[in-house]
C-alpha positions as CSV (number, residue, x, y, z in Angstrom):
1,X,55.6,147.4,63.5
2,X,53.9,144.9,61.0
3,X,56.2,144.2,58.3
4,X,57.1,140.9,56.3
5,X,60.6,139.6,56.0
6,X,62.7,137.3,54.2
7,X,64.3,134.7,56.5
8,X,65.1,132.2,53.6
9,X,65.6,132.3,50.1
10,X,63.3,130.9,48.3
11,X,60.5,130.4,50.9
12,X,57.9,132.3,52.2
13,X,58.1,136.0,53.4
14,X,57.0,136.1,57.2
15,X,54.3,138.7,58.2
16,X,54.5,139.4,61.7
17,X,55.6,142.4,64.1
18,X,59.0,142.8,64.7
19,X,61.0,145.9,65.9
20,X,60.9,149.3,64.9
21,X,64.3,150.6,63.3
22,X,66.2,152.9,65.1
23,X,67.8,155.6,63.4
24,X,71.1,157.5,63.3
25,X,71.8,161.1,63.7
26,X,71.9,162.1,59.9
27,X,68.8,159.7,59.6
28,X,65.1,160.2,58.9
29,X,62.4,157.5,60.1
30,X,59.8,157.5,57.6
31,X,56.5,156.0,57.7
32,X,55.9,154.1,54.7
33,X,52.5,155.0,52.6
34,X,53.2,153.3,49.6
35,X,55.9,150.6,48.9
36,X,56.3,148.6,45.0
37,X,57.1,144.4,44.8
38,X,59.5,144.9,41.9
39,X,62.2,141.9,40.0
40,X,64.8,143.4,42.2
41,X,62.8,141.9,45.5
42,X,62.1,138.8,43.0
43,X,65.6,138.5,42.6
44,X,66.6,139.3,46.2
45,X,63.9,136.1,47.2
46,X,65.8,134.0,45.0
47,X,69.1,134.6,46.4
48,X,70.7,136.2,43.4
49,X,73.7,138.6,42.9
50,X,76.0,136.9,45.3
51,X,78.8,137.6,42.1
52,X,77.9,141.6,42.4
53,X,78.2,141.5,46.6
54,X,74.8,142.6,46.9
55,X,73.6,138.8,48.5
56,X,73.6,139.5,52.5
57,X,73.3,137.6,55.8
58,X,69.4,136.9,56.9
59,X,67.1,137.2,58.5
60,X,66.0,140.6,56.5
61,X,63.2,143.2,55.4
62,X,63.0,143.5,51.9
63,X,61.9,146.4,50.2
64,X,63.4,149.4,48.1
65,X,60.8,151.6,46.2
66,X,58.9,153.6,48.4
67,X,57.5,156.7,49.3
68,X,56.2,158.3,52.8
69,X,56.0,160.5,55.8
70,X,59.0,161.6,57.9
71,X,57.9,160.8,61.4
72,X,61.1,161.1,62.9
73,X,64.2,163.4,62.4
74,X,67.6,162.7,63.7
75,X,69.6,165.5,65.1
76,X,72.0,166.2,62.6
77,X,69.4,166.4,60.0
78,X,68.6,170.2,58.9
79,X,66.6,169.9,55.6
80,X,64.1,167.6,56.2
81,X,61.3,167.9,58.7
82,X,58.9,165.8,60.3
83,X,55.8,165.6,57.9
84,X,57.4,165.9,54.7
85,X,56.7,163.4,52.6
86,X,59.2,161.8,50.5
87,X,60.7,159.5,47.8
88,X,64.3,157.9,48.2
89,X,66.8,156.5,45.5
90,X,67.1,153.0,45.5
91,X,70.9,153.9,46.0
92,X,71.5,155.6,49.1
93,X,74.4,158.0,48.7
94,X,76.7,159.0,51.4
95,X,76.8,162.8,49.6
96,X,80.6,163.2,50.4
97,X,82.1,160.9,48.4
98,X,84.0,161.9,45.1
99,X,81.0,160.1,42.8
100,X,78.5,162.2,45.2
101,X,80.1,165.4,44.8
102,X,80.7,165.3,41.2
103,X,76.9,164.7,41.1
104,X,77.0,160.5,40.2
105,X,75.3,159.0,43.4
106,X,74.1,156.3,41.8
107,X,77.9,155.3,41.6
108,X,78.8,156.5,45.8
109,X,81.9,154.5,47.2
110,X,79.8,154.1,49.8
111,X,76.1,152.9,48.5
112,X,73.7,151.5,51.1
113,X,70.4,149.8,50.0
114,X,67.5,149.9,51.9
115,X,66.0,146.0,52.1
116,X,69.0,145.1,51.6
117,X,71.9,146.4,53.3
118,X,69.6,147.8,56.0
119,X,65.4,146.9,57.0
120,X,63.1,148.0,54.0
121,X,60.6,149.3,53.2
122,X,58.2,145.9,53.2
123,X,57.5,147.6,57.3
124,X,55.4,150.1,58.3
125,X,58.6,152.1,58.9
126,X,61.9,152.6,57.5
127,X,64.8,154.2,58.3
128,X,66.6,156.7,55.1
129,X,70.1,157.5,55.8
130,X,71.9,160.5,54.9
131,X,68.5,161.8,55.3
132,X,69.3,165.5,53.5
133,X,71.1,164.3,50.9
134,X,68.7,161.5,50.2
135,X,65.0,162.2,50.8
136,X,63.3,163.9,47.8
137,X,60.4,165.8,48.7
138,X,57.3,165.2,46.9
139,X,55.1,167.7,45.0
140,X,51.7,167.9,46.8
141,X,49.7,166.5,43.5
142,X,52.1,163.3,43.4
143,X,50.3,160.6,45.3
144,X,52.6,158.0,47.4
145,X,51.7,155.1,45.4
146,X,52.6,157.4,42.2
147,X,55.9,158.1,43.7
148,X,56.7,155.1,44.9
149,X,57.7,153.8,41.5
150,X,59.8,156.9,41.5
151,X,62.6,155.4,43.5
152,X,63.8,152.1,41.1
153,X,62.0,151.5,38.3
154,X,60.7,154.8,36.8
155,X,64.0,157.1,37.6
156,X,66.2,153.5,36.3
157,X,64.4,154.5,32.9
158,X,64.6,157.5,32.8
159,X,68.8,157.2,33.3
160,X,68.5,154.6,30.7
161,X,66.5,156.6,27.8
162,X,67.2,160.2,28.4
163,X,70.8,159.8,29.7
164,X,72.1,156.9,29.1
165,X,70.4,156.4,25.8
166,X,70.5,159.6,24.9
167,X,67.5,159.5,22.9
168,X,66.4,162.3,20.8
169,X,63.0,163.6,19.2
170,X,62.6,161.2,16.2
171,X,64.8,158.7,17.2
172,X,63.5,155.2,17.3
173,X,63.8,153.0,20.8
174,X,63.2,149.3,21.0
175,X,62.6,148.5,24.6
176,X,62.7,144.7,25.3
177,X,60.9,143.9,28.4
178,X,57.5,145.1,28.8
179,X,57.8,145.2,33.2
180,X,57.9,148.1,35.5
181,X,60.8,149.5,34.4
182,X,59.8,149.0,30.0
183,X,56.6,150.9,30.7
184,X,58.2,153.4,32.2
185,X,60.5,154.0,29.6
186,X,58.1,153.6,27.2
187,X,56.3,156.8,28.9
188,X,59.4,158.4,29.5
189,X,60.4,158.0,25.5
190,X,57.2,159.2,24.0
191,X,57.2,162.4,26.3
192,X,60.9,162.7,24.6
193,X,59.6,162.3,21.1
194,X,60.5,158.8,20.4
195,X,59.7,156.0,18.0
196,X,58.8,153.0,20.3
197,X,58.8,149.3,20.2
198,X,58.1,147.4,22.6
199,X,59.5,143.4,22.7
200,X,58.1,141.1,25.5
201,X,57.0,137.5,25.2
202,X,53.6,138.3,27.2
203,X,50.3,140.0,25.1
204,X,48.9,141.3,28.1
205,X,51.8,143.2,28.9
206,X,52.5,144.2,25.4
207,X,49.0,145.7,25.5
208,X,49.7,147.3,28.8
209,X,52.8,148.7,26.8
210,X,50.8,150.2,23.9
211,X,48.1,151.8,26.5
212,X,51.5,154.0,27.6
213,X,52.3,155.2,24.1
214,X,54.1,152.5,22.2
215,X,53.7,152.6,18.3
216,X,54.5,149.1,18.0
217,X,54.8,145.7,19.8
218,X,56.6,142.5,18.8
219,X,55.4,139.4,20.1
220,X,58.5,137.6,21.2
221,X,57.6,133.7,20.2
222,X,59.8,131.1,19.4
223,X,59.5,131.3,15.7
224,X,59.5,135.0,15.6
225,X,63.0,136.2,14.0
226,X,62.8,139.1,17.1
227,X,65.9,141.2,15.4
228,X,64.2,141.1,11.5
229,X,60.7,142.4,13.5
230,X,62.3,145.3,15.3
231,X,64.4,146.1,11.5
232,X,61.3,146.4,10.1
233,X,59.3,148.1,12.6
234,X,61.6,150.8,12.9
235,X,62.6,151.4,9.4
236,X,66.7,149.5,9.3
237,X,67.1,149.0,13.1
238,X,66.3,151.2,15.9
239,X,68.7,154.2,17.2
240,X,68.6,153.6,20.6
241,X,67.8,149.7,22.1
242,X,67.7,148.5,26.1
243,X,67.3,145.4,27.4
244,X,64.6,146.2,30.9
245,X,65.4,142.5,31.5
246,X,68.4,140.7,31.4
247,X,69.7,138.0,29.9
248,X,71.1,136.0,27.1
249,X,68.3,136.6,24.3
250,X,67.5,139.8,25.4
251,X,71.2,141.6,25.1
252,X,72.1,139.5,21.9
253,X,68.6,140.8,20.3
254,X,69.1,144.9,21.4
255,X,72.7,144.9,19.4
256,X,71.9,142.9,16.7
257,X,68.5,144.9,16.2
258,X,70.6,148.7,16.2
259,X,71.4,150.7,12.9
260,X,74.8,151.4,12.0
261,X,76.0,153.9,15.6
262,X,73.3,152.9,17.3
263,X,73.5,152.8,21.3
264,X,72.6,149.9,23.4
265,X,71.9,150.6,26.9
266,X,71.7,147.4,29.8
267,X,69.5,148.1,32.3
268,X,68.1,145.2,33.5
269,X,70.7,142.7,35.4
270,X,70.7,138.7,35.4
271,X,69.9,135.9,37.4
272,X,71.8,132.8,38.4
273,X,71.6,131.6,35.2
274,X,73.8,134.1,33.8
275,X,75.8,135.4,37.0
276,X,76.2,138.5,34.6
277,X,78.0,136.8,31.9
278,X,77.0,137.1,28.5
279,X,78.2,136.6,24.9
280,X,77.8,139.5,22.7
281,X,78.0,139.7,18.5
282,X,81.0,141.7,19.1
283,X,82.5,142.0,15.5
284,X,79.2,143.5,14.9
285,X,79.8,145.9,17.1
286,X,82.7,147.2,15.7
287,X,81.3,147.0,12.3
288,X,78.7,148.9,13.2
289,X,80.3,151.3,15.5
290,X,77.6,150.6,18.2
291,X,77.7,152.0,22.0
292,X,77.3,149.4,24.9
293,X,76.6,150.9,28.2
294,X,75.5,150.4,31.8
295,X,72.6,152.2,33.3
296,X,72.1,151.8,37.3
297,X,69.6,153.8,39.0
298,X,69.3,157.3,39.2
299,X,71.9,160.4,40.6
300,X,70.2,161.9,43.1
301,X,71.3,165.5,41.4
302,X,69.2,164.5,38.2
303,X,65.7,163.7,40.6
304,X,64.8,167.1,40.2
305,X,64.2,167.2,35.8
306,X,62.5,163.6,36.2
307,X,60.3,164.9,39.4
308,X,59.7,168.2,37.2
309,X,58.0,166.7,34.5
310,X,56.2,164.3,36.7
311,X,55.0,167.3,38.7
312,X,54.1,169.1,35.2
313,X,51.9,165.8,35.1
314,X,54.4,165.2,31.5
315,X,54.6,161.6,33.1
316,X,52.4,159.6,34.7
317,X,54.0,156.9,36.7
318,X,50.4,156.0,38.1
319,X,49.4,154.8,35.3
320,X,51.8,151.9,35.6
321,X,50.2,150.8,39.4
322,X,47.9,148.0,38.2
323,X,47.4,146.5,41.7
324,X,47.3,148.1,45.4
325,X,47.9,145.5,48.4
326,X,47.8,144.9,51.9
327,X,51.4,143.5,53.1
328,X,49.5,140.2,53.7
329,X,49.3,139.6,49.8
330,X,53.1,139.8,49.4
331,X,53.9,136.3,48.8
332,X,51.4,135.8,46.0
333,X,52.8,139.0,44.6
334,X,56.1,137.7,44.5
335,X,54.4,134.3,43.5
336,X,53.2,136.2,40.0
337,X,56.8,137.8,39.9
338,X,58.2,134.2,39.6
339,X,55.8,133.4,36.7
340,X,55.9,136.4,35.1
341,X,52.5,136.7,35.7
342,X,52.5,140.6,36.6
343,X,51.5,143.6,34.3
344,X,52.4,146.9,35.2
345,X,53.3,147.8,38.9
346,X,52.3,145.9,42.4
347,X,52.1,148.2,44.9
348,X,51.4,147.7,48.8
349,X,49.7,150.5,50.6
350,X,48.7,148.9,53.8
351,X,49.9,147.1,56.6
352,X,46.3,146.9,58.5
353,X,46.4,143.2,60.1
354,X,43.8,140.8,58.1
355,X,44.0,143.1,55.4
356,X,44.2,140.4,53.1
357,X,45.8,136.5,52.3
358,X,47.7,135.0,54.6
């Protein structure tokens, strides 16, 4: 199969054929129709996240947001049938587990990643395991490059505003980070009633972010007081804040920008700069009784209410795909990535040899 993988951090993908995976008996083969280049491949190319375990052994094919056809079904599977097509969590749950079974897969003992624990998606076929606990079947008017953003970025913001966040009708949300995952919850917020601003040091993006349904942007610029900006756009400090990006500037400007019981939600995780630590304003936490929390992924038992709506066409997470690909183009994609030089969502949707750069 034609596929591109990562051999060394860093450096180039390589496009080539290499072997087909081969799947277990609880597995599903799928053929892959639409796959996104989002940070998390960024930051698997740079080698991050060796402090979280998730930094593993090369030669490898990236690639974890994707939707396709099942083209092969392995015995023990009973739900899912050859032709289906189908979206998969970023997380792969093992479904038995206490976390899986009290409906948190995005927190299984067991997690396995697809690109990185196993061959992604950046092929023209991948392998899902625990196929029937895993595979979410697609609504017929839900095109693959649609869904594709389905299994990290869109479903990691809708956890992080309408769970995690728990934001209400008339709340205000300050999103810092205007990527994938931002525009996404940008979408996701106004359908939930939300008062939006949007933080991001690009205008293009910020643009991008007020095209989804933001009612205000804040240019992040070095002599911009980013915490005073967001006060004032959203009348004393916004309810609900999350950082889409990660880092230093980012956290310290989502707590300090909150109202009194405000909740800050991290989505976004860091690079080696960072290695996850950062310093927090924590007395003005407690004086301001303010929520910090985590938000990873998606449970696979809370697809259905975000598929729903996108079903409904309530959401419109292809809206967000500003650029379709052949998997020749990959390494200027993640090029852009490195700069920061990408608005809305990169998506390949062919693997055709010559399709495109070398």
């Amino acid at each position: 199969m034609r596929a591109a993988r990562l051999e060394q951090h860093n450096e180039p993908l390589v496009i080539g054929d290499f072997l087909e995976p081969e799947i277990a008996a609880d597995e599903v083969l799928v053929r892959v129709d639409a796959v996104g280049v989002c940070r998390t491949d960024w930051h698997q190319w740079k080698g991050d996240w060796e402090w979280l375990g998730f930094l593993f052994p090369l030669p490898l094919i990236p690639g974890h947001e994707f939707a396709g056809t099942v083209v092969e079904v392995g015995s023990a599977v009973a739900r899912i049938k050859n032709g289906d097509r189908v979206t998969v969590p970023f997380h792969e749950g093992c479904g038995t587990c206490e976390s899986c079974t009290a409906g948190s897969s995005n927190r299984c003992l067991n997690l396995s990643f697809p690109g990185f624990t196993h061959s992604g998606a950046f092929g023209e076929l991948v392998a899902v395991a625990h196929a029937d606990f895993n595979c979410v079947v697609l609504p017929e008017n839900v095109d693959a490059a649609s869904a594709a953003t389905l299994s990290c970025r869109y479903m990691s913001a809708y956890r992080a505003v309408a769970r995690q966040g728990r934001l209400e009708a008339g709340e205000s949300i300050a999103i810092h980070g205007a990527g994938g995952m931002g525009l996404a919850a940008v979408q996701i917020a106004k359908r939930l009633g939300g008062q939006i601003v949007v933080v991001d040091k690009r205008k293009d993006a910020l643009t991008k972010a007020l095209d989804e349904g933001a009612d205000s942007v804040v240019v992040a610029t070095e002599s911009l007081d980013v915490v005073a900006a967001v006060r004032d756009a959203t009348g004393g400090g916004a309810h609900v804040s999350i950082d889409a990006i990660g880092g230093q500037e980012t956290s310290v400007n989502c707590i300090a920008s909150l109202r009194r019981a405000g909740r800050f939600v991290q989505a976004g995780l860091t690079t080696k700069e960072f290695k996850g630590n950062v310093t927090i304003p924590m007395d003005l936490v407690v004086a301001l009784e303010l929520e910090i929390v985590g938000s990873f992924g998606n449970p696979r038992s809370d697809y259905n209410a975000l598929m729903s709506m996108v079903a409904r066409g309530q959401l419109n997470p292809g809206s967000l795909v500003t650029r379709r690909a052949n998997i020749a183009e990959i390494n200027s994609i993640i090029e852009d990535l490195d700069g920061f030089d990408t608005v809305g969502v990169n998506v390949i949707d062919s693997f055709t040899p010559n399709g495109g750069e070398s």
